[in-house]
C-alpha positions as CSV (number, residue, x, y, z in Angstrom):
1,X,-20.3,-3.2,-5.5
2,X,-20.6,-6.7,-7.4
3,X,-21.6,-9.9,-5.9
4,X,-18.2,-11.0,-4.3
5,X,-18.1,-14.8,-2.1
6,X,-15.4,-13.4,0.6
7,X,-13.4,-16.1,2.8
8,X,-11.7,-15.1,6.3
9,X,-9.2,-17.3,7.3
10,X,-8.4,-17.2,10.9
11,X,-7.8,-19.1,13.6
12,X,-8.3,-16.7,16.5
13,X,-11.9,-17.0,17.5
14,X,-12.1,-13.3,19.0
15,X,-9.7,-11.9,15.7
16,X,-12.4,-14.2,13.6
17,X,-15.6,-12.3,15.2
18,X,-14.0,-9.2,15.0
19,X,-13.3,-9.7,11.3
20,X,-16.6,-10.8,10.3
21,X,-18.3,-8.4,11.6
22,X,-16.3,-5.7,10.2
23,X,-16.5,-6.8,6.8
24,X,-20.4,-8.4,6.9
25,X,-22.2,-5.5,6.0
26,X,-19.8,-5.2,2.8
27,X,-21.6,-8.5,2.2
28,X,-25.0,-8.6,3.5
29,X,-27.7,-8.8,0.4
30,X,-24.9,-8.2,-1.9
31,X,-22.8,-11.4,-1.5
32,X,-21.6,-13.9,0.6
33,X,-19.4,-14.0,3.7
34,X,-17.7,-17.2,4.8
35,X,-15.1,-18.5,7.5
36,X,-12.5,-21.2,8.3
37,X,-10.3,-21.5,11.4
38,X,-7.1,-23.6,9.8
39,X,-5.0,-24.5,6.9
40,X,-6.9,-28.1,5.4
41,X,-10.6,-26.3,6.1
42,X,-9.5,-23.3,3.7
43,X,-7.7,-25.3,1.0
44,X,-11.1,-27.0,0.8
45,X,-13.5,-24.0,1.2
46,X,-11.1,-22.6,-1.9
47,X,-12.0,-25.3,-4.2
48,X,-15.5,-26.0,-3.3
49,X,-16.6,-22.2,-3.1
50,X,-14.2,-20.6,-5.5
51,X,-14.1,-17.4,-3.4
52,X,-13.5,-13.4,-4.9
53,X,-11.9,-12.5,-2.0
54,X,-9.7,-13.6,1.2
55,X,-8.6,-12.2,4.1
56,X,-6.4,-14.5,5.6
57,X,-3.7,-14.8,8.6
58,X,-0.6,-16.8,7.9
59,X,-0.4,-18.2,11.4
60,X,-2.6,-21.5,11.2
61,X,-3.0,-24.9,13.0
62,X,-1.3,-28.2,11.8
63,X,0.2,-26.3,8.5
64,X,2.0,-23.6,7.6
65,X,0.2,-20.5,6.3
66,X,2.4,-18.9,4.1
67,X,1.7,-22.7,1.9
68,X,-1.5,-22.9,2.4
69,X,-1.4,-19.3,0.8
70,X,0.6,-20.9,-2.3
71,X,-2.0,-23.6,-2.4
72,X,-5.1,-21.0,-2.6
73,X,-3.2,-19.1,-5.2
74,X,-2.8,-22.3,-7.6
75,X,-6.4,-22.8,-6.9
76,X,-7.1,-19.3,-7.6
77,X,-4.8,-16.9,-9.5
78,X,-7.2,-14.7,-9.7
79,X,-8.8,-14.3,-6.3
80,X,-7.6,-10.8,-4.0
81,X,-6.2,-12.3,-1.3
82,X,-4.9,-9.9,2.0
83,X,-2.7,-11.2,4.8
84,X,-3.5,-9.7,7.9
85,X,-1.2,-11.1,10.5
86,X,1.1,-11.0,13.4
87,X,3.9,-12.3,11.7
88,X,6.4,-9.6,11.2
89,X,9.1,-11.9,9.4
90,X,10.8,-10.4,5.9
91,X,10.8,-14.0,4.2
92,X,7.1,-14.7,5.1
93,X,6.1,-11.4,3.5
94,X,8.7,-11.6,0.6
95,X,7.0,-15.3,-0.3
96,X,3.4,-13.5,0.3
97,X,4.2,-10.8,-2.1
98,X,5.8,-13.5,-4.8
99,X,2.5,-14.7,-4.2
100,X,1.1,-11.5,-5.6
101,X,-1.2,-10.9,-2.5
102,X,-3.0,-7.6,-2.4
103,X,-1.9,-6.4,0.9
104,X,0.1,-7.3,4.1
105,X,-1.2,-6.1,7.2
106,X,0.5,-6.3,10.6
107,X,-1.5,-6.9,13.4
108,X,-3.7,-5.1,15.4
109,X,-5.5,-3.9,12.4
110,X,-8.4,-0.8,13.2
111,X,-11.7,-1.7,11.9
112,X,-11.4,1.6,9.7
113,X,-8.3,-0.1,7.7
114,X,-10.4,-3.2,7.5
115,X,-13.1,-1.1,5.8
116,X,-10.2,0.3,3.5
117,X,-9.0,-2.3,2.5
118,X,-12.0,-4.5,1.5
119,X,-12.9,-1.3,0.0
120,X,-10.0,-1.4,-2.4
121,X,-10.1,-5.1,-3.0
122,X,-13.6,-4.5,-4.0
123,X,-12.5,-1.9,-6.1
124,X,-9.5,-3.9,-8.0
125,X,-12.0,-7.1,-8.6
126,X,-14.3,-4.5,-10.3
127,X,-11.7,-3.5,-12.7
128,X,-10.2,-6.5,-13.1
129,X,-14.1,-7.5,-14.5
130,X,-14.0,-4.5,-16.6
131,X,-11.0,-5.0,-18.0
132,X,-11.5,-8.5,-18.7
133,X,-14.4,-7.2,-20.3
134,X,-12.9,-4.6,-22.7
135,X,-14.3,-1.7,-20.6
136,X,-13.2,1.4,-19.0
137,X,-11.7,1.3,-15.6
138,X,-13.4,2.8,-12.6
139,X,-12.0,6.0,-11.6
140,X,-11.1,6.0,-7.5
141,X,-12.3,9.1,-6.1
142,X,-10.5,10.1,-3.2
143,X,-11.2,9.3,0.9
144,X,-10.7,12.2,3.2
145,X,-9.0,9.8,6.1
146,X,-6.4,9.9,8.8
147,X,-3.0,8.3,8.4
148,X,-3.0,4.8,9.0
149,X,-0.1,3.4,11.8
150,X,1.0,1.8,8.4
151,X,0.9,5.2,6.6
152,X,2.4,7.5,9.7
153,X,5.5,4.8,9.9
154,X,5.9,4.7,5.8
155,X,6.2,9.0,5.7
156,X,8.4,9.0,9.0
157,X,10.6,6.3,7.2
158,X,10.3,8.9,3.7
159,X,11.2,11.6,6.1
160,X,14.5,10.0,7.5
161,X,15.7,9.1,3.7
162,X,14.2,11.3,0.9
163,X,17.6,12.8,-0.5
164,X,18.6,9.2,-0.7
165,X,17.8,6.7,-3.9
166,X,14.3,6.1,-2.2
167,X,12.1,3.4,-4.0
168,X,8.1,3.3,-3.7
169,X,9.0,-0.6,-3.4
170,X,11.4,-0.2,-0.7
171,X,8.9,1.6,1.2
172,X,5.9,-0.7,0.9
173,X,8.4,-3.7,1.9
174,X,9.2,-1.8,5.1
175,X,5.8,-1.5,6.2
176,X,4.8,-5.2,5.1
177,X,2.2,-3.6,1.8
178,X,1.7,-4.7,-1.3
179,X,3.2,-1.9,-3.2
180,X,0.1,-1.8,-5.7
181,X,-1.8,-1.0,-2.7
182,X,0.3,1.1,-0.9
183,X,0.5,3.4,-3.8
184,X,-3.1,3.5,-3.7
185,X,-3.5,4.3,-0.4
186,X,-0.6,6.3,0.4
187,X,-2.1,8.8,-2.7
188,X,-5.8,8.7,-1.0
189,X,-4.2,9.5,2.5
190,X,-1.3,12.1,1.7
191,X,-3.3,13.4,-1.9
192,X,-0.4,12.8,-3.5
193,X,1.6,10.0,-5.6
194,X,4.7,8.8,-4.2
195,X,7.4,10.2,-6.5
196,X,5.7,14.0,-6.1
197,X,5.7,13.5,-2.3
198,X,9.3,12.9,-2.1
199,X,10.2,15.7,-4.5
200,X,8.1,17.8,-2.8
201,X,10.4,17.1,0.1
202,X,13.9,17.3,-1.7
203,X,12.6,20.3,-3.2
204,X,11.6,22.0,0.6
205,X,15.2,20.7,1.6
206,X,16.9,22.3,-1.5
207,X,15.5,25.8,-0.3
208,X,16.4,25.6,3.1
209,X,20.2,24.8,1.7
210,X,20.0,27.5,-0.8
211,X,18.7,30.0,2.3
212,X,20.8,29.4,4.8
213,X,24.0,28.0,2.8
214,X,26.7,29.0,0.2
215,X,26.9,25.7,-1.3
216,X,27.1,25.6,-5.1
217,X,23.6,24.4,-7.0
218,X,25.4,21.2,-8.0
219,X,26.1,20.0,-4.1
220,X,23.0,20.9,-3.3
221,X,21.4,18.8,-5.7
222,X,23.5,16.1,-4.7
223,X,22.6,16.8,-0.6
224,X,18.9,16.5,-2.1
225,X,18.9,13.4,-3.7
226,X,19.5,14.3,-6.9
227,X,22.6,12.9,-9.0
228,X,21.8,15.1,-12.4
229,X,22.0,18.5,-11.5
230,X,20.5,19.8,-15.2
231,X,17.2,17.8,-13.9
232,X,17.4,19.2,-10.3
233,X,17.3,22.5,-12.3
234,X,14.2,21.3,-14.3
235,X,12.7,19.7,-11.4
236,X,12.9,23.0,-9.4
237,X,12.1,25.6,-11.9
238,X,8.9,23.8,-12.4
239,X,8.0,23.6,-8.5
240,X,9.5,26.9,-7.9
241,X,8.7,29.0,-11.2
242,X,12.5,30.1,-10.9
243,X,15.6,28.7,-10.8
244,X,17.8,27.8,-7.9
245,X,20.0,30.9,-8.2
246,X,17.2,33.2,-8.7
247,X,15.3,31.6,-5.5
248,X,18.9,32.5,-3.7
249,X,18.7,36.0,-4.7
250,X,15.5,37.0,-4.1
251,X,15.8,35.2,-0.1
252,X,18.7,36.9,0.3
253,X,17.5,40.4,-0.3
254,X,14.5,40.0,2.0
């Protein structure tokens, strides 16, 4: 990992500990950690110390986070800055995402996300350096880890609404993430992209319906999510190595 100057922006003292020592080995000897407890302090730590990184909370003393977040990010378009907060509100995290943060985390964060997602940021500044520099862009191998609460609420939500018009966007909004970095993470938990992970599911649903139904192909591509039965036809041969009447068939003579 490259030299990075990291800033926590908190104004919780015990949240503040709790942060810094999480992410102070990720800086120990190979960077440098730094800390602030309210709006003015971090505007000024910004400019003087032209941090890589941020981890901030949007709920601050005498000013209002979510600006002092749109005053950092004039100071520093290119800084990877994360909310992690308590502040559940659609507008705050619509104006956070406008601001082009990295993530959006809802408090109480486990230290293991913290880890993650320092991880990633890490990870993103790298590339952005090696793109900037005309080379080739790490390749992320992937983490063998648990679902996040994050993760368990975005595939529940997935689950409810997969043979709807389901956007990767719509679900990172829901559960307050960047939806860079919910792609990311999403793909390292589940081991699979977004758009395969909900056609896996349409195409489970379609077989159950073409089991234990006599709907035509057509409604069932419909009842699946899919408006153009020819590409539900594609989209299943390829999963299925047979198409949906064959699949039909062959159940029903078992």
């Amino acid at each position: 990992m490259s030299e990075y100057v990291c800033l926590i922006i908190e104004n919780d003292p015990l949240e503040l500990e709790f942060l810094q020592t999480v992410a102070a080995p990720f800086f120990d000897g190979m960077g440098k950690l730094l800390t602030c407890r309210n709006g003015a302090e971090a505007a000024d730590m910004a400019r003087k110390h032209l941090p890589d990184l941020i981890l901030m909370d949007i709920v601050l003393p005498g000013a209002e986070g979510i600006e002092v977040l749109e005053e950092i990010r004039r100071i520093l378009p290119a800084c990877c800055i994360s909310i992690i907060t308590d502040k559940a509100e659609f507008q705050c995290a619509q104006r956070a995402i406008f601001s082009r943060v990295f993530a959006y985390l809802l408090k109480p964060v486990h230290s293991k996300d913290i880890c993650l997602l320092i991880e990633h940021m890490c990870r993103e500044k790298d590339e952005a350096g090696l793109r900037e520099g005309g080379g080739k862009m790490l390749q992320e191998a992937p983490d063998a880890t648990v679902y996040t609460d994050q993760m368990k609420e975005a595939i529940i939500y997935i689950k409810e609404r997969f043979c709807e018009k389901i956007t990767l966007e719509e679900v990172a909004s829901k559960v307050y993430m960047n939806p860079q970095y919910f792609s990311r993470t999403f793909k390292q938990q589940t081991g699979s992209t977004f758009s395969h992970y909900v056609t896996n599911m349409r195409i489970q649903h379609a077989c159950r319906l073409l089991e234990q139904t006599d709907y035509p192909v057509y409604r069932i591509a419909i009842e699946c999510g899919f408006s153009d039965p020819s590409y539900f036809n594609r989209v299943f041969g390829s999963s299925m190595e047979m198409t949906p009447q064959v699949y039909r068939k062959k159940k029903r003579k078992l």
